[in-house]
C-alpha positions in Angstrom: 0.0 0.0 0.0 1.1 3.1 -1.0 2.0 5.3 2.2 1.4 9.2 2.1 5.1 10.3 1.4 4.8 8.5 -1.6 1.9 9.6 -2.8 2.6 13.4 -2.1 5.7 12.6 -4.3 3.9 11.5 -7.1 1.6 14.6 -6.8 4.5 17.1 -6.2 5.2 19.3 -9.4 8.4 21.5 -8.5 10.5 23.0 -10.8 12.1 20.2 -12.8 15.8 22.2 -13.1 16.2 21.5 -8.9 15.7 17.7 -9.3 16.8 15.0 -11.2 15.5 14.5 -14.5 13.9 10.8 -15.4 14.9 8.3 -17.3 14.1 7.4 -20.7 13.1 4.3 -19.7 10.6 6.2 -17.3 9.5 8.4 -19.8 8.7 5.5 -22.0 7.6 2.1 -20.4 7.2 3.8 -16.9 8.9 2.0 -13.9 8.7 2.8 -9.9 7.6 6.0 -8.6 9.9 8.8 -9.6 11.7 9.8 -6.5 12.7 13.4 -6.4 15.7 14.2 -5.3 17.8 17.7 -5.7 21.2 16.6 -6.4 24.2 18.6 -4.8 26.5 19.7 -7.5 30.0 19.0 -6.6 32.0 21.9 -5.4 34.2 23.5 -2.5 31.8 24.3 0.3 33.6 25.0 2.9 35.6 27.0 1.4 33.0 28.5 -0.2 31.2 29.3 3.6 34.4 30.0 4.8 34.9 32.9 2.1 31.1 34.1 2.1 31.6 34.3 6.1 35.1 36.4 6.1 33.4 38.8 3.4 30.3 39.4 6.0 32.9 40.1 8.9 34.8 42.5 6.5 32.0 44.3 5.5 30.7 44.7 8.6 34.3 45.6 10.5 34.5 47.9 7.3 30.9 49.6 7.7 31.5 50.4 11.6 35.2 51.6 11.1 33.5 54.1 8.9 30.4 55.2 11.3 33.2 55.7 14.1 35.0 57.9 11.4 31.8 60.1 11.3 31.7 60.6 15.0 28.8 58.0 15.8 29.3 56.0 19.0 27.2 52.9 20.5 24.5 53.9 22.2 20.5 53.1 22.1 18.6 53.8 19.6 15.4 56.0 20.9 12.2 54.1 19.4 8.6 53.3 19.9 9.8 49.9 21.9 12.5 51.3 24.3 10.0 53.9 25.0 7.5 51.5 26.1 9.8 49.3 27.8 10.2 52.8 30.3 6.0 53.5 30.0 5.8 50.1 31.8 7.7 51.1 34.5 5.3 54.0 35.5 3.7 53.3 38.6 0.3 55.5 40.3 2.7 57.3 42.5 5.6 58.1 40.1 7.0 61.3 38.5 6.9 61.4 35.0 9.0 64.0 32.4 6.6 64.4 29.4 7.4 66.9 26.2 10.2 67.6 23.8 14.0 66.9 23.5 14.3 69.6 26.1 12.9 67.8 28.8 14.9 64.8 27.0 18.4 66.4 27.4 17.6 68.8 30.5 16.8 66.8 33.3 19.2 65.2 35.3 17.6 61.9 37.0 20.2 61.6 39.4 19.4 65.0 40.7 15.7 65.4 40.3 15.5 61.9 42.8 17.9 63.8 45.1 15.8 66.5 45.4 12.1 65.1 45.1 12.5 61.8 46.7 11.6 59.5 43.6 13.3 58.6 40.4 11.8 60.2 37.9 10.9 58.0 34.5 11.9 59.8 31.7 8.8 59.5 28.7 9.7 62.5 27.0 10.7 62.1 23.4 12.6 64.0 20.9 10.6 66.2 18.1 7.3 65.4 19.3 4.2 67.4 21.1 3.4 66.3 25.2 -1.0 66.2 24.3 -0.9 62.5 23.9 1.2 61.4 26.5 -0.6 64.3 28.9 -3.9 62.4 27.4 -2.9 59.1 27.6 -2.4 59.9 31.2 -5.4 61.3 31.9 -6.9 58.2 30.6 -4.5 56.0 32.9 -7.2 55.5 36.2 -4.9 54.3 38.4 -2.0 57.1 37.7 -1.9 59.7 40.6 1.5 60.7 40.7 3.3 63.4 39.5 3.9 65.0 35.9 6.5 67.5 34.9 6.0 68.9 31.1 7.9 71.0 28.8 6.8 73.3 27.0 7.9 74.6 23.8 4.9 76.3 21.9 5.2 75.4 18.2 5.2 71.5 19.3 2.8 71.9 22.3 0.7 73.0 20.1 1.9 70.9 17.0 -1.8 70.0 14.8 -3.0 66.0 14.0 -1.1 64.7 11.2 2.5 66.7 11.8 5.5 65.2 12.8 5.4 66.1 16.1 2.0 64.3 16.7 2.5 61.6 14.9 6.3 60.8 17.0 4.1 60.8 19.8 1.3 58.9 18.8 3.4 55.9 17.4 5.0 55.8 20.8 1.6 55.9 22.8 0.0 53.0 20.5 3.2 50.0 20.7 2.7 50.9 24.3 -1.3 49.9 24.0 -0.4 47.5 21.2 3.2 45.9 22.0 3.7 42.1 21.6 5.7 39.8 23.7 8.3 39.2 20.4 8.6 43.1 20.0 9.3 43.2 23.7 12.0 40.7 23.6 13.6 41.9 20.1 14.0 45.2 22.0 15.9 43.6 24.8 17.9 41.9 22.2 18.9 45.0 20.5 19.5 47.3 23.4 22.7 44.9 24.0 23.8 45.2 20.3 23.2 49.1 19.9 25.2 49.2 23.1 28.3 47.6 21.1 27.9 48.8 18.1 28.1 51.9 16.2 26.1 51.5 13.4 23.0 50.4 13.9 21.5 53.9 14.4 18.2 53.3 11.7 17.3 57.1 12.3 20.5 58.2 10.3 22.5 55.2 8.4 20.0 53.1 7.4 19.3 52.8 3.8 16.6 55.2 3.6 17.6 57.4 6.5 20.7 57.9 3.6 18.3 58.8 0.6 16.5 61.1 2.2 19.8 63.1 2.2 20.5 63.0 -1.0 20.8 66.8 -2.4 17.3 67.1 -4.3 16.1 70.7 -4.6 12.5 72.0 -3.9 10.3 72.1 -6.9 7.0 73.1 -7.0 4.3 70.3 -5.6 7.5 68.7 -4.2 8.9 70.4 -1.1 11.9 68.9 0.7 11.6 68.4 4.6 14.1 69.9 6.5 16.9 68.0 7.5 16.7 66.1 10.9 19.3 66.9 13.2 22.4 63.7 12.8 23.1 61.7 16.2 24.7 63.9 18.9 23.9 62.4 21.6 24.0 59.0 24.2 21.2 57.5 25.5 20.9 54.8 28.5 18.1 52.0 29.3 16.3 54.7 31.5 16.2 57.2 28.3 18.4 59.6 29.6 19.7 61.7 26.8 23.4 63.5 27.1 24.5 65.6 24.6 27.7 64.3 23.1 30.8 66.1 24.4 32.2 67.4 20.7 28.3 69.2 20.0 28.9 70.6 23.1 32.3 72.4 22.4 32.1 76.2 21.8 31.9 76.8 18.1 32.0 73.1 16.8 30.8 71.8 13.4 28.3 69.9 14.8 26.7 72.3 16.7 26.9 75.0 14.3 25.3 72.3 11.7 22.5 71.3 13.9 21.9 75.4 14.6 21.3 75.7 10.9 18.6 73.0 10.9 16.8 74.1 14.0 15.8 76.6 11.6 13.9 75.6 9.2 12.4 72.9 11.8 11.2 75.8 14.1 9.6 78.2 11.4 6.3 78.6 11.0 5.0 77.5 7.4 3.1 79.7 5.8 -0.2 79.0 4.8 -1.3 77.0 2.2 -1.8 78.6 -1.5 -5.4 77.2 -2.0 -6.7 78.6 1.6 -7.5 82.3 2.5 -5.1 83.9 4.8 -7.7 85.0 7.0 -9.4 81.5 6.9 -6.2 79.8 7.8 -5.1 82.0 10.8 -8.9 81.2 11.9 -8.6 77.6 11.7 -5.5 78.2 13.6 -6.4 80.1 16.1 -9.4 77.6 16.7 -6.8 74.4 16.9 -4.8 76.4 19.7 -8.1 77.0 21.7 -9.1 73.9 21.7 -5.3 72.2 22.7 -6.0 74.7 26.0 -9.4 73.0 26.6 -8.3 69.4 25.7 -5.0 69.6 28.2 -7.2 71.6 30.8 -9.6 68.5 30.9 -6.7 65.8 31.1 -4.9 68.2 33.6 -7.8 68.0 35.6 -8.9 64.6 35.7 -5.1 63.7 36.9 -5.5 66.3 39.4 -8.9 64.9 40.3 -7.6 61.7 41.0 -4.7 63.4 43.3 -2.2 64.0 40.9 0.4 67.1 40.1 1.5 69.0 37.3 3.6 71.1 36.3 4.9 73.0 32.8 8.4 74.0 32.8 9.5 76.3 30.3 13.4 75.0 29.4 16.9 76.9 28.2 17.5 78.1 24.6 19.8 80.5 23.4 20.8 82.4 20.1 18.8 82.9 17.0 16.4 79.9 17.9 15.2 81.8 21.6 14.9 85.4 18.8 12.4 83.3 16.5 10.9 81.4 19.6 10.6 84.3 21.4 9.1 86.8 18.7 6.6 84.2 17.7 3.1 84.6 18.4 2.7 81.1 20.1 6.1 81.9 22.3 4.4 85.3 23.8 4.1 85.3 27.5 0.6 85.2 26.5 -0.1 81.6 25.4 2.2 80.4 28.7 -0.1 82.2 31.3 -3.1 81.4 29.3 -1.8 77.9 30.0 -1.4 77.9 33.4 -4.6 79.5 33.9 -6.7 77.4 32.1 -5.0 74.0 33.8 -4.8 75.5 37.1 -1.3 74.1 37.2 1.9 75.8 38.3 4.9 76.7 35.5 8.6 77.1 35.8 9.3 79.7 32.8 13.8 79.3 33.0 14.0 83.3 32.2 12.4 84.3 35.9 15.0 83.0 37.6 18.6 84.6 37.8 19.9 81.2 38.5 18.4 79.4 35.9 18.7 81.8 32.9 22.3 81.7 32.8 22.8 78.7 31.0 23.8 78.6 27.3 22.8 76.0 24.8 26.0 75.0 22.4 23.5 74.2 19.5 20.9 76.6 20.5 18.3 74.3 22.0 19.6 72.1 24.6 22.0 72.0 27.2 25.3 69.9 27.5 25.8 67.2 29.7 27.7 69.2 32.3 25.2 72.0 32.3 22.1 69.1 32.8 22.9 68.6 35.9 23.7 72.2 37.1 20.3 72.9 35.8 18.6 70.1 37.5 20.1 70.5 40.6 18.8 74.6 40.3 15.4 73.7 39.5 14.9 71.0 42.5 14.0 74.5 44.8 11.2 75.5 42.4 9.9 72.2 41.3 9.4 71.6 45.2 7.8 75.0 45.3 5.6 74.4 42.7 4.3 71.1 43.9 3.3 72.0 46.8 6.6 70.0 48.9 8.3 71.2 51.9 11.3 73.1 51.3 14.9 70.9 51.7 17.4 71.9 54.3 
């Protein structure tokens, strides 16, 4: 009786060029069930794996020699997973830093838990707006704790669709939608990106490189602005330090990522097919409603026992002129915002001690200066939340 391997043998129809060929005589006058077999052609393979292998190791001692050259180190990667690997860790009493970069290079956690009591866990993120993480919270029923957000105006108040929203958004949803294999890749890969240089997907990877190929703007076809290149390290609690040669007085780097901050912070102007009048309506109507959405999540953590607070951060040359003289950066939208929250702000200007910093590439501070910062702004955060002054 025939068995089943046999059977699916006689049925299987592969491509005849990867087995061997019948007979003429079964062809002709038929004979025993063809057996397929894929011959191995004779040849040299292990020398052949041996080669293929020392060309991989080549290419790949090659490809990190030359992302050394560049001035790229190991250190994590900042994605969607390593940012939900910290969410996780967020407990109903803990302090949270939600926002920008700001917050991201700013805050010292060593010093912020030496002057609060708690470790804070660090969820801001780099070019993105705080509203869905300040939402997100909100929505979070058994978080009580505390929340310190940055402010900078043209990503507080960034639309749906932009960048800055949709940075946050992809962070906010693997955190609701992470599975265990994404979880475990991550852990994976923090030990790899912590030994090697290259693997930084945000500027080396193949289409990280295209997208800095020199292609002019033409009309219907508008080039992004560049994204700033690496320039910093970054540990498994997300702490962000600004890498030591940006932070030298009139480097390259710095003055490079200067000229893109640019760009990145201008205002757009509005679109050809839309009224000016109708578009600075529609703006104006997104802004009021970002003060009544955050005013209702403000209040609901608030509710539940919570504290929060907006902290205005450090910025210095041409980038604090544009922030500055911009209507969303007028003293007027940050009071308007502490009003409507009924939530206490740190603006960095105020304060004699804390406006003497100065940011090497115009928006954040150095390593150094992060904790000098930190360390002056544990007195006011303690103020401001309501805590009993340290000795």
């Amino acid at each position: 009786m025939p068995s089943l391997i046999s059977n699916f043998k006689e049925r299987l129809r592969l491509p005849r060029m990867f087995f061997r060929r019948p007979t003429r005589e079964e062809q002709v006058h038929g004979g025993p069930p063809l057996e397929f077999e894929r011959p191995i052609p004779p040849a040299p393979w292990r020398s052949i794996a041996i080669t293929i292998t020392m060309i991989v190791i080549a290419a790949t001692l090659l490809w990190e020699f030359y992302a050394r050259s560049r001035g790229y180190a190991p250190t994590l990667s900042d994605n969607a997973d390593l940012w939900t690997l910290t969410r996780r860790k967020v407990q109903p009493e803990s302090v949270v830093i939600i926002g920008d970069s700001r917050a991201w290079f700013d805050f010292d956690l060593d010093e912020l838990e030496r002057g609060l009591g708690k470790r804070p866990i660090q969820l801001a993120a780099p070019g993105s707006t705080a509203w869905p993480m300040i939402d997100d919270l909100a929505k979070d029923e058994t978080f009580r704790g505390t929340v310190i957000c940055s402010f900078i105006p043209i990503l507080f108040f960034a639309p749906p669709g932009s960048p800055p929203m949709d940075r946050a958004e992809k962070n906010i949803k693997r955190w609701h939608t992470q599975t265990p294999a994404q979880r475990v890749s991550e852990y994976l890969a923090m030990w790899l990106e912590e030994h090697v240089a290259f693997l930084k997907p945000d500027d080396l990877s193949l289409d990280a490189l295209l997208t800095k190929l020199p292609i002019p703007n033409r009309p219907g076809a508008q080039v992004l602005p560049e994204y700033p290149p690496y320039f910093q390290a970054e540990d498994r609690e997300r702490r962000a330090r600004m890498w030591e040669k940006c932070a030298e007085p009139g480097s390259k780097l710095a003055q490079q990522l200067q000229q893109i901050w640019i760009p990145l912070f201008t205002i757009p102007p509005p679109p050809s097919w839309v009224e000016p009048s109708q578009f600075r309506d529609e703006v104006k109507k997104r802004i009021q409603q970002r003060f009544v959405d955050v005013a209702s999540a403000v209040e609901k953590i608030q509710a539940r026992g919570g504290k929060f607070v907006f902290v205005r951060l450090p910025k210095s040359g041409l980038l604090k002129e544009m922030e500055d003289k911009s209507a969303l950066g007028s003293p007027r939208s940050w009071h308007t915002l502490l009003r409507v929250c009924h939530a206490p702000g740190i603006f960095y200007s105020d304060f004699p001690e804390l406006s003497g910093f100065t940011c090497p590439e115009w928006s954040h501070l150095s390593a150094p200066d992060s904790v000098e910062f930190s360390r002056r702004l544990v007195p006011h955060l303690r103020e401001a939340l309501g805590m009993a002054a340290t000795p």
